[in-house]
C-alpha positions in Angstrom: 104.7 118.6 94.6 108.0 117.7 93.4 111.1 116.4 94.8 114.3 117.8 93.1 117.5 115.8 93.8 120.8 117.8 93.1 124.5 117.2 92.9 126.3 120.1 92.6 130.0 121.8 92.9 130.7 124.8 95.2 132.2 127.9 94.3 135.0 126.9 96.1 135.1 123.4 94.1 133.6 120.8 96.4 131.1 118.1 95.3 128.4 117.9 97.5 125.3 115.2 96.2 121.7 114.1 96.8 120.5 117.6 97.9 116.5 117.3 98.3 114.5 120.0 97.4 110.6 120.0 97.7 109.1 122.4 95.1 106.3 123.1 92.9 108.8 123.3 90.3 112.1 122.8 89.2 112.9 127.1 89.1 111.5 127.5 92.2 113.8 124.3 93.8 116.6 126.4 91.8 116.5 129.6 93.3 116.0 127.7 97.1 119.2 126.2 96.0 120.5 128.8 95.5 120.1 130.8 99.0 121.8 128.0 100.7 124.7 127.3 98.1 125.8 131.0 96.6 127.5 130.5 93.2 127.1 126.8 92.9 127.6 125.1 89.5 124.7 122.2 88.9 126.1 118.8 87.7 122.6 116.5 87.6 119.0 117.5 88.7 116.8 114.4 88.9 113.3 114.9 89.5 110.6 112.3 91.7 106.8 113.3 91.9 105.7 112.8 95.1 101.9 112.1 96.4 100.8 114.5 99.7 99.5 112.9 102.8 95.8 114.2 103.3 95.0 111.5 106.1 96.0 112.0 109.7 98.1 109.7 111.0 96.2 106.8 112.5 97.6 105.5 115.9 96.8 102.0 115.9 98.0 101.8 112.3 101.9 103.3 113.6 101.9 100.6 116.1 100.7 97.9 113.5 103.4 99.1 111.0 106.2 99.1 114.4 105.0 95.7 116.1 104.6 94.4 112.6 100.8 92.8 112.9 97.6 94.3 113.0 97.1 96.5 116.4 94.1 96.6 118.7 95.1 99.4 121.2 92.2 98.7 123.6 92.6 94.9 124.0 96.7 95.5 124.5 96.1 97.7 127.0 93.7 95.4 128.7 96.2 92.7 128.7 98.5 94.3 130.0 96.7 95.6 132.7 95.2 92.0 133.2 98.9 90.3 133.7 99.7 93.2 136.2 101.4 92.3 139.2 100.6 94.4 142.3 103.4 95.7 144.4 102.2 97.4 146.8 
């Protein structure tokens, strides 16, 4: 896959840049162009390959990439759990 980058001008004249397009290739990113802007003029296509995600998306690892050090689910719950006060 392919990401497609425009910056285009409207029929009616206005500049509008950094459009992303995901496509297999650069016609195909075109025509979906296309459907949303009718009669647009393209100024600058820039093209970036991009890799697909095959793995699932690992909970601990979110939390490690949020709290910024290496997760252990189980052991934060457990503390947690541990320093609970009781209210009742």
């Amino acid at each position: 896959m392919t990401r497609y980058g425009f910056n285009i001008r409207t029929r009616t004249g206005q500049r509008v840049d950094n459009i992303c397009i995901m496509a297999a290739n650069q016609a195909d990113a075109e025509r979906r162009l296309r459907q949303m802007y009718h009669h647009c003029e393209i100024i600058h296509c820039q093209t970036e390959a991009v890799t697909l995600r095959n793995d699932p998306l690992d909970l601990e690892g979110v939390i490690g990439i949020i709290s910024n050090e290496p997760a252990t689910l189980p052991s934060v719950a457990r503390s947690r759990l541990r320093n609970k006060s009781s209210t009742h």
